[in-house]
LUMKOLPA-866944 format. One record per residue: residue number from 1; x, y, z of N, C-alpha, C in turn; residue in three letters. Coordinates in steps of 0.1 Angstrom, whole numbers, plus 5000, padded with zeros to 4 digits. Last residue first. Layout:
# LUMKOLPA-866944
  vovex   n.x   n.y   n.z  ca.x  ca.y  ca.z   c.x   c.y   c.z  pami
    NUM     X     Y     Z     X     Y     Z     X     Y     Z   Ala
...
//
This chain:
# LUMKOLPA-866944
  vovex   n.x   n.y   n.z  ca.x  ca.y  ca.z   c.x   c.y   c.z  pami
    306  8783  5156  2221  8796  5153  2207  8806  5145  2214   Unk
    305  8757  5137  2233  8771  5145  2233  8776  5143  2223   Unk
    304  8736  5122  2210  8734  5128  2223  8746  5137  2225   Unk
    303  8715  5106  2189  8720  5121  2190  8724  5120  2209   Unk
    302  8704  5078  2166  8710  5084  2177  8718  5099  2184   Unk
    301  8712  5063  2145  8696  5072  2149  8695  5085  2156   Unk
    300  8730  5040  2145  8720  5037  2157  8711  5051  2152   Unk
    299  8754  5057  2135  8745  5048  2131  8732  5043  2136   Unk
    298  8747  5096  2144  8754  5083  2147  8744  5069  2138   Unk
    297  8740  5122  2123  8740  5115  2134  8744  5098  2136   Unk
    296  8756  5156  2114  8751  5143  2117  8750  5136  2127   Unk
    295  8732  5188  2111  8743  5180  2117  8740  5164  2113   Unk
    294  8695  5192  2129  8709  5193  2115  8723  5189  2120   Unk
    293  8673  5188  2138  8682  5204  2142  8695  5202  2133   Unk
    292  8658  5177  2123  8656  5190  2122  8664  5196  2129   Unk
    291  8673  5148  2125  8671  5156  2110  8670  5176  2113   Unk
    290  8669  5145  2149  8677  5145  2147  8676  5155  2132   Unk
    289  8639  5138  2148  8645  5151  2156  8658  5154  2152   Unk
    288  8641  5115  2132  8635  5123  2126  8638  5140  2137   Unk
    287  8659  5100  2152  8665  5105  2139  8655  5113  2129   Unk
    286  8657  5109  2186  8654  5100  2175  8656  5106  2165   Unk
    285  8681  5117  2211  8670  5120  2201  8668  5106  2190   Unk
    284  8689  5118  2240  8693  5111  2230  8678  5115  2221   Unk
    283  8709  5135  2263  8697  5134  2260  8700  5127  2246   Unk
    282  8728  5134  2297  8728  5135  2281  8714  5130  2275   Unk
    281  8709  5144  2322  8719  5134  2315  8716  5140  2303   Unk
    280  8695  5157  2337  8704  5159  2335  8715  5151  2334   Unk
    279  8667  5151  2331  8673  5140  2341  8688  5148  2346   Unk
    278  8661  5162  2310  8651  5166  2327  8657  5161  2335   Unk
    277  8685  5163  2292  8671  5160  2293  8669  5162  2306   Unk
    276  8711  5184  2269  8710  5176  2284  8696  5177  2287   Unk
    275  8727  5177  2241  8717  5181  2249  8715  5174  2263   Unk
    274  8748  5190  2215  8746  5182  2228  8734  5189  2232   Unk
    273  8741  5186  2175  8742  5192  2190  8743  5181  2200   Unk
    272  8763  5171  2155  8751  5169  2160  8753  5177  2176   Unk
    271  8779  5196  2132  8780  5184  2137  8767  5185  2146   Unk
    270  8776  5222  2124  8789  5211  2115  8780  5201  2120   Unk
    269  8763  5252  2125  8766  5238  2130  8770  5234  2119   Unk
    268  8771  5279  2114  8775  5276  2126  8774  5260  2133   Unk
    267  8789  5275  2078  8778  5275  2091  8784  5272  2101   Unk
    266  8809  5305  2066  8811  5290  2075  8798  5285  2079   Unk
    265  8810  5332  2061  8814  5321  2049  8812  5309  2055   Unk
    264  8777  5344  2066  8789  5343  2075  8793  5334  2065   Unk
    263  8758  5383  2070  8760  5367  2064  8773  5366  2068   Unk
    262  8729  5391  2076  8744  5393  2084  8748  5378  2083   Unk
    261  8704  5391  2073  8714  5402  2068  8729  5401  2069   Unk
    260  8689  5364  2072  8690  5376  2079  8703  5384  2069   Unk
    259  8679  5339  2053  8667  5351  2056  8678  5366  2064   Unk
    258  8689  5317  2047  8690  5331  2038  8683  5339  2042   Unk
    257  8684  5296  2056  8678  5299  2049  8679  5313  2040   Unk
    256  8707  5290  2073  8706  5281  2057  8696  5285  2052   Unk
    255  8699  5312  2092  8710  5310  2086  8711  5297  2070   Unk
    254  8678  5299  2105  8676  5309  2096  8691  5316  2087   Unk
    253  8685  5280  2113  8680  5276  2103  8675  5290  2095   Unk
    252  8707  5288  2132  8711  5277  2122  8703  5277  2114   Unk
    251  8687  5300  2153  8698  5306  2142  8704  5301  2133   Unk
    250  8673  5278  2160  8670  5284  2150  8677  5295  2142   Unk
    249  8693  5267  2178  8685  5252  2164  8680  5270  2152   Unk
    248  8698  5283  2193  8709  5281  2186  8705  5274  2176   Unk
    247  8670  5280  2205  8678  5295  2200  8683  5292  2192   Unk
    246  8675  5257  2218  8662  5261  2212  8661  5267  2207   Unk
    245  8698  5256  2232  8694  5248  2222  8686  5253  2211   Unk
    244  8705  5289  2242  8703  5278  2247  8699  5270  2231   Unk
    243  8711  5319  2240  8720  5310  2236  8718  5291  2239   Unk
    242  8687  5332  2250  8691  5333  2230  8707  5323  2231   Unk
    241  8674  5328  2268  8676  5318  2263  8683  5324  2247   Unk
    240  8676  5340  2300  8682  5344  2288  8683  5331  2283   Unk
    239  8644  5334  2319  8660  5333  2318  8661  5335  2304   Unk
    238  8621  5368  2329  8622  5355  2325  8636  5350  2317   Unk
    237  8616  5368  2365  8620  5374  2352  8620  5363  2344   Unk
    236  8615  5363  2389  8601  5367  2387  8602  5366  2366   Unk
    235  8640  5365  2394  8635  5351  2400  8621  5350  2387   Unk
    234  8658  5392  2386  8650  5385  2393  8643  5369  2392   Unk
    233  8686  5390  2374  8677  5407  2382  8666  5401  2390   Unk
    232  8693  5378  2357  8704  5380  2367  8697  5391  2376   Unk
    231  8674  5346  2347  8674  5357  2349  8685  5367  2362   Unk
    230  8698  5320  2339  8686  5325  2346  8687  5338  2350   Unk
    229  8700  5308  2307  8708  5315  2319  8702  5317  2324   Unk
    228  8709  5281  2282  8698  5292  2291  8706  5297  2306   Unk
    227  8723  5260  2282  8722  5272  2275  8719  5282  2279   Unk
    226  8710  5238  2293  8715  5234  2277  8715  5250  2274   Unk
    225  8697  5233  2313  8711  5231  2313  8716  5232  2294   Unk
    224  8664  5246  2326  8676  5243  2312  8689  5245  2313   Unk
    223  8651  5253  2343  8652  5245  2349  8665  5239  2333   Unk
    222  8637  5274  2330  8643  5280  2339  8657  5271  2344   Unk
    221  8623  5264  2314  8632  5271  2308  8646  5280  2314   Unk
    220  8602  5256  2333  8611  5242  2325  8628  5249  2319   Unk
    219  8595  5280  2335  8603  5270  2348  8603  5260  2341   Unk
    218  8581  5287  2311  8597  5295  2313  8600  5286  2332   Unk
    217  8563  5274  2288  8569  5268  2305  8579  5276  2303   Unk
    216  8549  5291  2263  8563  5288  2268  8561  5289  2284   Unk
    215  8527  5291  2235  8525  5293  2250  8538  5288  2257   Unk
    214  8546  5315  2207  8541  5300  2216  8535  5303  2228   Unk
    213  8527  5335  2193  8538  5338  2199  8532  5321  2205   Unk
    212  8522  5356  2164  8514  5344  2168  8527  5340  2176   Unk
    211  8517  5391  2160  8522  5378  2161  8517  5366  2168   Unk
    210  8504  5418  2142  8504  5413  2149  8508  5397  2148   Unk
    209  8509  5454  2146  8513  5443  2138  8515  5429  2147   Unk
    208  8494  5472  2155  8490  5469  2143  8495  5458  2139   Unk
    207  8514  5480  2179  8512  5490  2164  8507  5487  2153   Unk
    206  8512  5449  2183  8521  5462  2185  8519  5465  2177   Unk
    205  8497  5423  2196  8493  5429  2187  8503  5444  2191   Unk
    204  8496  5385  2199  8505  5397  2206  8503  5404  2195   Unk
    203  8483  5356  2209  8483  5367  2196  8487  5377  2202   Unk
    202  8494  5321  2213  8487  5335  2219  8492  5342  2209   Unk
    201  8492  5286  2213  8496  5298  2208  8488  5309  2213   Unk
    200  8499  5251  2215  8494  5265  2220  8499  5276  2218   Unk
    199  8513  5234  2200  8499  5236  2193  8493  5250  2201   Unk
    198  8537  5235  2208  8538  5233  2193  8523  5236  2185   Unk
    197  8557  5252  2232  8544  5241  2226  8542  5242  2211   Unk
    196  8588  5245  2248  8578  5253  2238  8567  5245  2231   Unk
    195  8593  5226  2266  8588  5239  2268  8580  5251  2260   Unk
    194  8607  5203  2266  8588  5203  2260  8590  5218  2264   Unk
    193  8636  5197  2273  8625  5198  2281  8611  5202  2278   Unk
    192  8648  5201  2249  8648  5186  2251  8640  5186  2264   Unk
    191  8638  5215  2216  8639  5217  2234  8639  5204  2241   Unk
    190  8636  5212  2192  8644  5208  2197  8647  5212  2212   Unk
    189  8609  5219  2188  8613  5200  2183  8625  5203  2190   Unk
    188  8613  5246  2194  8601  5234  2199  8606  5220  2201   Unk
    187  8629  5255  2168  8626  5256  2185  8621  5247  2195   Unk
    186  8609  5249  2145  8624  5239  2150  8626  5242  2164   Unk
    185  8591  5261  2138  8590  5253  2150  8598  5246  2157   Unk
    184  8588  5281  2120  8591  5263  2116  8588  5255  2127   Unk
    183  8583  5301  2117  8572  5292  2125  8571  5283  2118   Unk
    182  8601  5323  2106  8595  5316  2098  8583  5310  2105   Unk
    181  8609  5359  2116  8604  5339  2118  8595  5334  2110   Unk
    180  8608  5380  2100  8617  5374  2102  8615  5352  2104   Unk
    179  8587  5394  2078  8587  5384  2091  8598  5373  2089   Unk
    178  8584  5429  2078  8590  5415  2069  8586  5405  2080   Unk
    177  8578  5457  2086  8565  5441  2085  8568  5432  2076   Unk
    176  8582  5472  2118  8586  5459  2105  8578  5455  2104   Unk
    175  8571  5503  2111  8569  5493  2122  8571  5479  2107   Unk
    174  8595  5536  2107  8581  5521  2099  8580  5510  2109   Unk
    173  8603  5558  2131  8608  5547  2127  8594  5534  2118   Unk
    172  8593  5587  2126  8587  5578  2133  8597  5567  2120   Unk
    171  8614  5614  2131  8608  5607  2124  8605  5598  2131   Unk
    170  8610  5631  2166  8620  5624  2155  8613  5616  2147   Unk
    169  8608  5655  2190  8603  5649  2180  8610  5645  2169   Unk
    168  8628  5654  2222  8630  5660  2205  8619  5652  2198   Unk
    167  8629  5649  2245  8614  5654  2244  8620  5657  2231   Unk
    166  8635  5608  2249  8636  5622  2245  8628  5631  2246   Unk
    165  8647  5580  2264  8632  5589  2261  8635  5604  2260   Unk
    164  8664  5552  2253  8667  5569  2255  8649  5573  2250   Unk
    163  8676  5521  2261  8664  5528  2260  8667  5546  2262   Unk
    162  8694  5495  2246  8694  5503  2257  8680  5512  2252   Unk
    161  8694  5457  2241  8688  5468  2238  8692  5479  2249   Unk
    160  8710  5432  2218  8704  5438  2230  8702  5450  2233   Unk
    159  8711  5401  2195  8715  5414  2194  8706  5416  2210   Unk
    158  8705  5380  2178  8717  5382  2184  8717  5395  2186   Unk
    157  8679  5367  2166  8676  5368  2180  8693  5374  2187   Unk
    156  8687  5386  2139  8677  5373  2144  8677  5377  2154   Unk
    155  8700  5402  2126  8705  5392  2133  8697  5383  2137   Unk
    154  8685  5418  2105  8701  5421  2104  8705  5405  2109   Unk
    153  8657  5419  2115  8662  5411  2105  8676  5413  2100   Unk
    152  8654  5405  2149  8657  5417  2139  8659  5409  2122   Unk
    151  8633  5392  2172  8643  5387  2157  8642  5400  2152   Unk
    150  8630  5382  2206  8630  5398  2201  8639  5393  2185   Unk
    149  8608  5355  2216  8623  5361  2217  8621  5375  2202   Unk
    148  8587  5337  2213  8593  5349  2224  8603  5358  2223   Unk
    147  8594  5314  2194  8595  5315  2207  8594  5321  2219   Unk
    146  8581  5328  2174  8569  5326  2180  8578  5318  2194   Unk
    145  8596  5368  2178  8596  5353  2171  8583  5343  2176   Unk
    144  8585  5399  2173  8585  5388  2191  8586  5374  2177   Unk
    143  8606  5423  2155  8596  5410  2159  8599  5402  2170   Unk
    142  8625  5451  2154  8619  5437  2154  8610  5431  2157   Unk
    141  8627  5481  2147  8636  5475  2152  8635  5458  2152   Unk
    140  8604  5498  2156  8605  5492  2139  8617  5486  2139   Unk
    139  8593  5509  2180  8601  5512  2174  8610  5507  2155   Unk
    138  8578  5486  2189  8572  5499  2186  8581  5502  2178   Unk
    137  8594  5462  2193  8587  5460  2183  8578  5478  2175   Unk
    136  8612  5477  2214  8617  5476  2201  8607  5469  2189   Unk
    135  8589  5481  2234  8594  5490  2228  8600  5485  2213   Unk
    134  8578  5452  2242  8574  5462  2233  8579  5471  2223   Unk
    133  8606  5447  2250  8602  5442  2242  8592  5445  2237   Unk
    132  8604  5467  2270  8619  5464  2264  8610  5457  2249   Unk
    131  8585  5480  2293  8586  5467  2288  8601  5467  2272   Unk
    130  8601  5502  2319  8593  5500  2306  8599  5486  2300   Unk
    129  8596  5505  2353  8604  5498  2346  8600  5494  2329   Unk
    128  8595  5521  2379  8589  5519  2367  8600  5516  2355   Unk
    127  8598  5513  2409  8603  5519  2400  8595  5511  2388   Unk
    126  8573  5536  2422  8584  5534  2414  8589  5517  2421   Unk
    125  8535  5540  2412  8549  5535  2421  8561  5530  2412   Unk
    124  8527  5562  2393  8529  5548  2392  8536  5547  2403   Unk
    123  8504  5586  2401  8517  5581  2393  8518  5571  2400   Unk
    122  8479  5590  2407  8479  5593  2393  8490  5590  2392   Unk
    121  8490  5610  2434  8477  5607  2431  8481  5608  2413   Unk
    120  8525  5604  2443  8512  5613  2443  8499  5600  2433   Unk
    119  8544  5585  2449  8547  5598  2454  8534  5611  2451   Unk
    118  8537  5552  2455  8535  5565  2451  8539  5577  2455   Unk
    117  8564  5533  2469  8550  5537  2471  8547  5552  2459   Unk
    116  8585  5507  2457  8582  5518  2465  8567  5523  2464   Unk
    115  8593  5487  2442  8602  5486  2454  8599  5500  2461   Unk
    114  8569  5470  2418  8570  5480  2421  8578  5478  2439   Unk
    113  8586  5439  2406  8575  5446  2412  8582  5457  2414   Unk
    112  8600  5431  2373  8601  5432  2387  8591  5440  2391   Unk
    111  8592  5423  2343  8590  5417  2356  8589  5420  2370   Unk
    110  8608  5441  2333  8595  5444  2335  8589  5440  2343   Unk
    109  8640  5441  2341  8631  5435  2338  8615  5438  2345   Unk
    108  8661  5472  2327  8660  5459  2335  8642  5453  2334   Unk
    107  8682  5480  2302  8669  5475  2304  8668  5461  2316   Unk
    106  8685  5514  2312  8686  5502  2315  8678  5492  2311   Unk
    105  8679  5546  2296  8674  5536  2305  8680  5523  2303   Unk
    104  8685  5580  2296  8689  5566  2294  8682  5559  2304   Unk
    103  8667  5608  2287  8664  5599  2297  8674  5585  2294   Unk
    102  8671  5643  2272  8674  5632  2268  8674  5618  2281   Unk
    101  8663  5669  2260  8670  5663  2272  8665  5651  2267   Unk
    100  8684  5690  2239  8671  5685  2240  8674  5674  2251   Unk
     99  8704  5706  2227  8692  5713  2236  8680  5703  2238   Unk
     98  8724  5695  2216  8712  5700  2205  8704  5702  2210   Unk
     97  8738  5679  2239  8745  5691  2232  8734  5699  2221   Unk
     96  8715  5660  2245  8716  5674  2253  8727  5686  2249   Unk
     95  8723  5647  2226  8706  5649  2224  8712  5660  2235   Unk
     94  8747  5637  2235  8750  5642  2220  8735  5651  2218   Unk
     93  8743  5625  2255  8748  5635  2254  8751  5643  2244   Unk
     92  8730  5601  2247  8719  5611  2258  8727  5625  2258   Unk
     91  8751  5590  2240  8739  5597  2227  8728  5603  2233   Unk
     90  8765  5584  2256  8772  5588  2251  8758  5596  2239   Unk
     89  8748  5566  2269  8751  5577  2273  8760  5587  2268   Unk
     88  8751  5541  2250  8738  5549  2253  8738  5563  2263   Unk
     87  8776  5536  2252  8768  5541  2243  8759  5552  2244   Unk
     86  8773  5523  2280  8784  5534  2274  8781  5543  2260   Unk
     85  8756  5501  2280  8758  5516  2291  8762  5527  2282   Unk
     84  8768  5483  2257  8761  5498  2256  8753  5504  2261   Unk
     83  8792  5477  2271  8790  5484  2259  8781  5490  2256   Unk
     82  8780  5478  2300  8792  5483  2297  8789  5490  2288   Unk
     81  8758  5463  2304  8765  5467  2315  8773  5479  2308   Unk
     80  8754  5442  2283  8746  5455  2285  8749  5462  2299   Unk
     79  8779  5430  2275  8773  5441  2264  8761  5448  2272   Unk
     78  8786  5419  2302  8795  5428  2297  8789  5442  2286   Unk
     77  8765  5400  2300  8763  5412  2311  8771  5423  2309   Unk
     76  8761  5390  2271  8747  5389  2281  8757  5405  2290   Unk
     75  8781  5383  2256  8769  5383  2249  8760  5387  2262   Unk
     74  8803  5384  2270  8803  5392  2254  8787  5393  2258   Unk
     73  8792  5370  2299  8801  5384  2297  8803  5389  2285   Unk
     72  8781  5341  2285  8772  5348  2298  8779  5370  2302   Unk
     71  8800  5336  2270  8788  5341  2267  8781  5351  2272   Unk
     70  8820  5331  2290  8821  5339  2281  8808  5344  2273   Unk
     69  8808  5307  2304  8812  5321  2309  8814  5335  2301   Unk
     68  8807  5286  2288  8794  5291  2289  8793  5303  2293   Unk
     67  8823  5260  2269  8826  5275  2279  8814  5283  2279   Unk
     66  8816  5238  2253  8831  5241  2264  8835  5254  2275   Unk
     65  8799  5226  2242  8792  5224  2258  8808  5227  2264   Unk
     64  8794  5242  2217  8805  5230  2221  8801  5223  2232   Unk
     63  8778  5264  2220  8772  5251  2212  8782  5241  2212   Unk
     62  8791  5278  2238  8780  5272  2240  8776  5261  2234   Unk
     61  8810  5285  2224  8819  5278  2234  8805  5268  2242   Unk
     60  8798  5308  2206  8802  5292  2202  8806  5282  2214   Unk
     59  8785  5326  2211  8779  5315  2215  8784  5302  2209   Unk
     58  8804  5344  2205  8803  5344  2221  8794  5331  2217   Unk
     57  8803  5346  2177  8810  5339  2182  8810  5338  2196   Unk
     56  8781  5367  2175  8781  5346  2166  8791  5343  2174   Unk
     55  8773  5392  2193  8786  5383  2180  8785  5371  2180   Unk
     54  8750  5407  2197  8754  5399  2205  8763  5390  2194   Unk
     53  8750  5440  2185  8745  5428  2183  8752  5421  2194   Unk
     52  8727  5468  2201  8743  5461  2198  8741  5448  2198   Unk
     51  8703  5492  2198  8708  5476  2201  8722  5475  2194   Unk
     50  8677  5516  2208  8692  5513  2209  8701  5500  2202   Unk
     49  8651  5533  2203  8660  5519  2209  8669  5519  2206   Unk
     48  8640  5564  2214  8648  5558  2205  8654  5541  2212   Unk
     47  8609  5579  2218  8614  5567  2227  8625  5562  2214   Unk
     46  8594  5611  2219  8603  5600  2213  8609  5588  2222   Unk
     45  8591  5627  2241  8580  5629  2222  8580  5618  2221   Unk
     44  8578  5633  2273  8588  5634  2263  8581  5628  2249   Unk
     43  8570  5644  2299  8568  5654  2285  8581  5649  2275   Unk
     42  8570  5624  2315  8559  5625  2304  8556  5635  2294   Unk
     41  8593  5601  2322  8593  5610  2312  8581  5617  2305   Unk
     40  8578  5578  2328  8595  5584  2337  8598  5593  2332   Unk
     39  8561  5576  2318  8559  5573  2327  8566  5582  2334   Unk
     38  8564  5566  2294  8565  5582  2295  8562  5583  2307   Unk
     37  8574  5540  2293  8587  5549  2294  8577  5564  2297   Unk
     36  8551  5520  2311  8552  5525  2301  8566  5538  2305   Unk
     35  8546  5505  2334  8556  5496  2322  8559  5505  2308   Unk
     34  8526  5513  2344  8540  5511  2355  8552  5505  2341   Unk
     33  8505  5523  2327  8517  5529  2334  8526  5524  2342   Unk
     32  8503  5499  2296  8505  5505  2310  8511  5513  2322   Unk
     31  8502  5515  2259  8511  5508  2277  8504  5510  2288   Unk
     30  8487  5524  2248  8479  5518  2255  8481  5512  2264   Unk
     29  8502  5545  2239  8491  5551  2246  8488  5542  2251   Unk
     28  8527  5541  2223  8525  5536  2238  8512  5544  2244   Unk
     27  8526  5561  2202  8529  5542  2201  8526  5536  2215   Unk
     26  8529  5585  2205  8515  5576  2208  8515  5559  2203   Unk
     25  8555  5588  2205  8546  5587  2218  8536  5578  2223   Unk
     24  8575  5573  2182  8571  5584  2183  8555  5579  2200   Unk
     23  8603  5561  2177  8590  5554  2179  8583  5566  2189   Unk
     22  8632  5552  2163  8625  5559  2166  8608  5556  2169   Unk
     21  8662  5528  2165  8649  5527  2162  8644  5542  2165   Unk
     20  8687  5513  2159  8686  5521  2164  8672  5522  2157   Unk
     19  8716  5488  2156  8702  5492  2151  8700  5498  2162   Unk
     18  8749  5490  2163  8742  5481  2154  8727  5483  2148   Unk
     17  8769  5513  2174  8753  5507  2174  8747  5504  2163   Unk
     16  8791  5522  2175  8794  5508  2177  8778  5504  2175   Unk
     15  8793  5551  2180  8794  5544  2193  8796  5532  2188   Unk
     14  8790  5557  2152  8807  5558  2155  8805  5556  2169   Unk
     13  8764  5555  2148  8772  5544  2142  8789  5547  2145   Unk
     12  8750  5572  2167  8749  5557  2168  8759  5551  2163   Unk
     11  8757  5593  2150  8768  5593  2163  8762  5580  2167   Unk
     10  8743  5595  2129  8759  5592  2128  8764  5591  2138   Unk
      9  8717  5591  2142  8722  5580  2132  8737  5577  2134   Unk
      8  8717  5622  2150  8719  5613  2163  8720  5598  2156   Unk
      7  8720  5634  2131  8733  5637  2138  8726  5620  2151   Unk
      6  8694  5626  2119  8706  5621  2112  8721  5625  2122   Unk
      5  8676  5636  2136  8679  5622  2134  8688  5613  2126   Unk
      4  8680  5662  2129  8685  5658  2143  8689  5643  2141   Unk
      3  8671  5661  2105  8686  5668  2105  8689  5666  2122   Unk
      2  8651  5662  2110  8653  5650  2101  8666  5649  2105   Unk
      1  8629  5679  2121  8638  5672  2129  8647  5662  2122   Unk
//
């Protein structure tokens, strides 16, 4: 099948698809069925990920505090509505021109409860919704960072996912084992609502590989004016933080550090972030905080609005 997984490479990379994973069945033996893709699919081989990066520049209007909308359409609803809807159907049809059927899936949120009843003894109430963020750690596509969040090493946390369950057998994509995050923590230090903890941690184990992930308030994360978007599917779900503070502190630092793939002649911070505190007021940091999310700071120590 090598010769499949190279027609279905070249047709990822003339849709626009940034990373693309293979992740052979028994990667998910120990999913659960309401969360597992063979669920929806059980005579299928392969689970392919999909992802299109989310572009450095949708999150700039973010880190200005001047336009949040545009984000929320490049980087959040437009890219997985549209761009790569469109994709990803575009290569369920390329797997059914080579006789092999092929499932697109959405990635909506694992979170949501089951909105119907069994239709037999042994299957899951629908709808069955596969975890996303397993998948692409199955698939060799990335790491859970220890905020949570899905780091490739092309982009870090800039990129989003469609889902195709095949019955074609395809090389098994290597399960990453560079580590993208560092577990600086800058995340943490710079959430101006505590949400990420600095000393509680949980162990998340995929295919062997396994991460040390924060314990994270997602209703503090919910309650974030600095970024964060709340989930657009459910209540239950958890809000899109790859553009909020806490995110942006670490793309910046994996960025001066040389770690990702996808290098830029400019850094993305210049100057001292805005932050808005619990109060929703401007939030003011002390100059050892100040230090770790970078940029300068006022005489006084002082960090608040640009």
């Amino acid at each position: 099948m090598e010769n499949l997984a190279k027609i279905i490479e070249a047709a990822a990379k003339r849709e626009g698809i940034d990373l693309i994973g293979f992740a052979p069945k028994e990667r998910f033996a120990k999913v659960k069925p309401e969360h597992n893709p063979f669920s929806i699919f059980p005579e299928g081989e392969t689970v392919i990920m999909l992802g299109k990066r989310i572009c450095r520049g949708s999150l700039r209007g973010v880190e200005e505090g001047t336009n949040f909308g545009d984000y929320a359409l490049f980087g959040k609803n437009w890219l997985e509505d549209e761009f790569l809807s469109l994709a990803c159907y575009n290569l369920t049809n390329v797997l059914e021109d080579n006789g092999y059927e092929a499932v697109p899936l959405f990635p909506n949120p694992s979170e949501i409860a089951p909105s119907g009843i069994s239709v037999g003894d042994g299957r899951p109430a629908p709808n069955v919704f596969p975890d996303f963020t397993y998948a692409a750690v199955a698939a060799g596509v990335c790491e859970i960072s220890y905020s949570g969040l899905l780091f490739s090493e092309k982009f870090g946390s800039r990129q989003r996912f469609h889902m195709i369950i095949t019955d074609a057998v395809l090389p098994a994509t290597p399960i990453m084992t560079k580590s993208v995050c560092t577990k600086c923590k800058k995340c943490a230090d710079a959430c101006p609502l505590g949400a990420i903890s600095k000393t509680e941690t949980r162990e998340i184990e995929i295919c062997g590989k396994k991460m040390e992930i924060a314990v994270v308030d997602y209703e503090k994360c919910k309650a974030c004016k600095n970024g964060a978007i709340p989930n657009r599917f459910t209540d239950a779900g958890c809000p899109d933080r790859v553009a909020a503070l806490c995110n942006r502190t670490c793309m910046c630092n994996l960025e001066e550090s040389d770690i990702l793939e996808n290098k830029f002649e400019n850094p993305f911070r210049t100057s001292a972030p805005w932050a808005i505190g619990t109060n929703g007021m401007p939030y003011e940091r002390d100059t050892e905080t100040a230090n770790v999310l970078g940029g300068e700071f006022s005489s006084d120590g002082k960090r608040g609005h640009k």
